[in-house]
N, CA, C and O of each residue as an XYZ file, in Angstrom:
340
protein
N      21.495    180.542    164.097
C      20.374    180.174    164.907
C      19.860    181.392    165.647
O      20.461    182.455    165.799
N      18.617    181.060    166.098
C      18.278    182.487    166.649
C      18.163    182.736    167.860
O      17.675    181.833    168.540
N      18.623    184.222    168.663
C      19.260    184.223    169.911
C      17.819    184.014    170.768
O      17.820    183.991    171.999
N      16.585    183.865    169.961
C      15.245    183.500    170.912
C      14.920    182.052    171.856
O      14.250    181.695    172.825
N      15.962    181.469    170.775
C      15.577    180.260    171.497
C      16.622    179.771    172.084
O      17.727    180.019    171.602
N      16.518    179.063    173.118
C      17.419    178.649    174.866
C      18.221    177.997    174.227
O      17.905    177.343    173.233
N      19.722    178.095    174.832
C      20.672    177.044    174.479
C      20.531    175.510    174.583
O      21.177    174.615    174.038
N      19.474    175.473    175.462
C      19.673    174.220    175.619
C      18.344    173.275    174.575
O      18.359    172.060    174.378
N      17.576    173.999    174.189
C      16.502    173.720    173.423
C      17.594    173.610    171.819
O      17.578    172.557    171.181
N      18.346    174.642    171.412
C      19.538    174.021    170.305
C      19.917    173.133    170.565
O      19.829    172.287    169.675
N      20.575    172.680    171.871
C      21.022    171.975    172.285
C      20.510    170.492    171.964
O      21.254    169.747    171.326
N      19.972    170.302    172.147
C      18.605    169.060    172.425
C      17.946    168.565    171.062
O      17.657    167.393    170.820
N      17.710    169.907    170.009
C      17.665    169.872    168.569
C      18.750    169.157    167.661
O      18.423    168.341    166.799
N      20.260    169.574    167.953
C      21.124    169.431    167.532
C      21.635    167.585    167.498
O      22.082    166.863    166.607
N      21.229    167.327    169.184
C      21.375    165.388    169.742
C      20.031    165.398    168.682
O      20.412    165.567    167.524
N      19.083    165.308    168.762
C      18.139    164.753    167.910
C      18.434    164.770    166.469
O      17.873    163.859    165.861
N      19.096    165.486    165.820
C      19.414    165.434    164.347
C      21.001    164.511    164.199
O      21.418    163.999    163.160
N      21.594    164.500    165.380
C      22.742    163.826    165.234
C      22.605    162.057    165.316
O      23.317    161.146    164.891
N      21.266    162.106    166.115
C      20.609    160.393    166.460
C      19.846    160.124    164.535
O      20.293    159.323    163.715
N      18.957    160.839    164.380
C      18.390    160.677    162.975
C      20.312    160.484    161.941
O      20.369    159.371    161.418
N      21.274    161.119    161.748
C      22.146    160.937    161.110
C      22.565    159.568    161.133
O      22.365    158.834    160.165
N      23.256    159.095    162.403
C      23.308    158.082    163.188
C      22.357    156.622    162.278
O      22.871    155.741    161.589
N      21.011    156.801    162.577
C      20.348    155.913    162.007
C      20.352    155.781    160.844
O      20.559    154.642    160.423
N      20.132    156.865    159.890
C      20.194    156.771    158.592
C      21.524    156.261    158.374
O      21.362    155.067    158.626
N      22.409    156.367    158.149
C      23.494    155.490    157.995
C      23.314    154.341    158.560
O      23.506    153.507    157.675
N      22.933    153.577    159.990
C      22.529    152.086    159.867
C      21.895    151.786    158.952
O      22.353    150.849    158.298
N      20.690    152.355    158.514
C      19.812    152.068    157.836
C      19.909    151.536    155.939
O      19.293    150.753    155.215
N      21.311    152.720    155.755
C      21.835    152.768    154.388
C      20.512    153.428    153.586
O      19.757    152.871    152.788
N      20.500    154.703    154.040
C      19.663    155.651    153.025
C      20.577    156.321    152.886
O      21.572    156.287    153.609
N      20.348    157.329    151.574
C      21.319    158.225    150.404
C      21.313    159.317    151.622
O      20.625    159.280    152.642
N      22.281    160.307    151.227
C      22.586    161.592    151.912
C      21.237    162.336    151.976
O      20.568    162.770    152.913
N      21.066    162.324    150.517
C      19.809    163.195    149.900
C      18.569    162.435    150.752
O      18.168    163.303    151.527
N      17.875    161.356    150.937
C      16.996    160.782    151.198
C      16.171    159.999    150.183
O      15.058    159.531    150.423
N      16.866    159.897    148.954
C      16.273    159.552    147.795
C      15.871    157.974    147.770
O      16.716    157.114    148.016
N      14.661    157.690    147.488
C      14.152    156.440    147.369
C      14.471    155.597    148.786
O      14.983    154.479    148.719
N      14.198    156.094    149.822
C      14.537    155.304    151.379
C      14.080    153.875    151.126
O      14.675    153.008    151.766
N      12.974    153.437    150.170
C      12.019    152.247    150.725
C      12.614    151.425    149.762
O      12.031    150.342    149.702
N      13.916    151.565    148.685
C      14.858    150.875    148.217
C      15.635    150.179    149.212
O      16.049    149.074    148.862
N      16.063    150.758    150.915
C      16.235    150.397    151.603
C      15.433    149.492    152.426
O      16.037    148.850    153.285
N      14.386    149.364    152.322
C      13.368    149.129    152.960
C      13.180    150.111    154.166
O      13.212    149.647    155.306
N      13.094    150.701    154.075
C      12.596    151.708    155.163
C      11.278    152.521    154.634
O      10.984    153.246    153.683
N      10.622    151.954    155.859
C       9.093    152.169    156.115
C       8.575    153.683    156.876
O       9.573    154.180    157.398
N       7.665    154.330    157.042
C       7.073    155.842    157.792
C       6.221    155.846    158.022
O       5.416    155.658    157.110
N       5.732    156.046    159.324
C       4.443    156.143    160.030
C       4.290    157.164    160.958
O       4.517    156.850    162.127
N       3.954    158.334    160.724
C       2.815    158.936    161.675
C       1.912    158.867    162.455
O       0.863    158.401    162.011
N       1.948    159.281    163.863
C       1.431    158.329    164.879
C       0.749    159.788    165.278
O       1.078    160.793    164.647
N      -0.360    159.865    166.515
C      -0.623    160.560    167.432
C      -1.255    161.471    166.936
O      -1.218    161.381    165.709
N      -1.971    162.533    167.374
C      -3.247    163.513    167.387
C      -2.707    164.992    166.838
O      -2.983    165.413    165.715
N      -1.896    165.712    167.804
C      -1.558    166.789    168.270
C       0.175    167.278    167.705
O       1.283    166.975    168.146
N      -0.186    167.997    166.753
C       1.015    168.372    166.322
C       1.699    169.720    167.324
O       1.416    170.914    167.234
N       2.547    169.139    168.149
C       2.734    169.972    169.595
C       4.195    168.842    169.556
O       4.333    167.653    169.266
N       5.168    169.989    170.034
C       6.399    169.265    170.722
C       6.717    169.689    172.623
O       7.767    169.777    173.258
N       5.663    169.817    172.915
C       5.447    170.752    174.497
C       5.427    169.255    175.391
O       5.075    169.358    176.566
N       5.781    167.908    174.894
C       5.671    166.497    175.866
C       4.111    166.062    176.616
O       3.903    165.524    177.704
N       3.037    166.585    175.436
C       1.750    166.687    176.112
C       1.434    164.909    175.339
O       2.179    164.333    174.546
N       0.181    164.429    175.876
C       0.095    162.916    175.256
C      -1.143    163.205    174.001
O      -2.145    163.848    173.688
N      -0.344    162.362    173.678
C      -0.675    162.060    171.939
C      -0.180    162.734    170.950
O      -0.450    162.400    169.796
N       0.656    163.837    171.229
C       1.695    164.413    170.241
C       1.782    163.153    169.151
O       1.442    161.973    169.237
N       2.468    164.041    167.955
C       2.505    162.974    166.663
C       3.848    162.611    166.675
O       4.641    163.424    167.151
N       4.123    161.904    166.388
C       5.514    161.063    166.500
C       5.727    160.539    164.993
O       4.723    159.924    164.635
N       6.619    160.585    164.100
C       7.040    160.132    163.239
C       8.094    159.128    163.166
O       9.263    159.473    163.340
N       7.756    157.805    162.904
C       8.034    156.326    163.701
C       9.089    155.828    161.655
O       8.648    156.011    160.521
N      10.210    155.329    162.020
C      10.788    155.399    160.887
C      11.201    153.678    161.091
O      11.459    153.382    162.258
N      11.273    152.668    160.191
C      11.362    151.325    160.531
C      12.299    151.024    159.207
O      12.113    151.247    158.010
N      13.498    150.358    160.013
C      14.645    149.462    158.714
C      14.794    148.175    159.285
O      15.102    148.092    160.474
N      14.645    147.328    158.712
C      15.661    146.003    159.147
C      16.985    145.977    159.535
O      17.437    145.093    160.263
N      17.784    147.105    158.989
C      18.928    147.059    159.181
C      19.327    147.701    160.455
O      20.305    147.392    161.136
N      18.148    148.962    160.785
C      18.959    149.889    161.675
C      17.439    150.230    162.613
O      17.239    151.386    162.985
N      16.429    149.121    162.937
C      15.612    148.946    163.766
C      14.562    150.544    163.610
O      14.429    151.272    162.626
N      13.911    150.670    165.102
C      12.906    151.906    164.850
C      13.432    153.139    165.220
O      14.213    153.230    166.167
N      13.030    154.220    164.477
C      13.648    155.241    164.852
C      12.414    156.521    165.349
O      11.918    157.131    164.401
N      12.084    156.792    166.323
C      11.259    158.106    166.595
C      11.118    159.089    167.021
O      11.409    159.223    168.209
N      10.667    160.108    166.357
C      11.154    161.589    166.849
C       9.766    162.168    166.151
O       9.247    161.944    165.057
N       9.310    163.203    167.521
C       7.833    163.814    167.176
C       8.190    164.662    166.350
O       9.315    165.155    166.268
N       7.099    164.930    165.563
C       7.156    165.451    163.833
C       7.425    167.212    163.937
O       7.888    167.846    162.989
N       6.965    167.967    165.525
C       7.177    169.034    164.968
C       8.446    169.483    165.480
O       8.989    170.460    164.964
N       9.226    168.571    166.907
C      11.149    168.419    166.466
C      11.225    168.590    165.059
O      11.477    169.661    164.508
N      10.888    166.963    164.204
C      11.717    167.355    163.151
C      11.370    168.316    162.106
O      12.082    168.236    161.104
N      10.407    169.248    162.090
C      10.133    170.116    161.453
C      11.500    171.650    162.344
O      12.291    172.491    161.916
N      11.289    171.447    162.913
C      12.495    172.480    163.827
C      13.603    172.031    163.626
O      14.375    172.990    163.645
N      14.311    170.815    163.381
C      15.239    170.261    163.264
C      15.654    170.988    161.268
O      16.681    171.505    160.828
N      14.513    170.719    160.686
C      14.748    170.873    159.155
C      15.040    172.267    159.160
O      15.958    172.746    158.495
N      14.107    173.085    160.062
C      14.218    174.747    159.589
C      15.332    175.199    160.525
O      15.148    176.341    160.946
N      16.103    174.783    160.828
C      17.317    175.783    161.738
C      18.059    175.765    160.880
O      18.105    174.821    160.092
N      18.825    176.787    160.806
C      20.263    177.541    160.045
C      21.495    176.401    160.269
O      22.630    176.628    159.850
């Protein structure tokens, strides 16, 4: 990871990818992510402003199972979440 960004901002990255793990297993999607909506799990993109700075209307990527309820986390977390080491 890179020494630019604050421990506690890893920090905070790290609970957010551990909550998405978390769900996906309620949910019963593959490791890989392959075919989620075999699960029934649904994806929606919400909001204006692709910004993770807590400003309003940021985009939020809204994830829905029957099994393992709603799950949301703004889209450019999980774009930071995907690209860390």
């Amino acid at each position: 990871m890179s020494s630019t960004i604050p421990d506690w901002i890893i920090t905070s990255l790290k609970n957010d990818k551990q909550r998405l793990k978390e769900w996906k297993a309620k949910a019963g999607v593959r490791e890989n992510w392959h075919e989620p909506d075999e699960q029934q799990v649904t994806a929606c993109v919400t909001g204006k402003y692709f910004d993770n700075a807590g400003t309003k209307n940021e985009q939020m990527v809204v994830l829905s199972s029957p099994n393992a309820g709603e799950f949301r986390i703004n889209l450019a977390t999980l774009c930071a979440i995907a690209s860390l080491d």
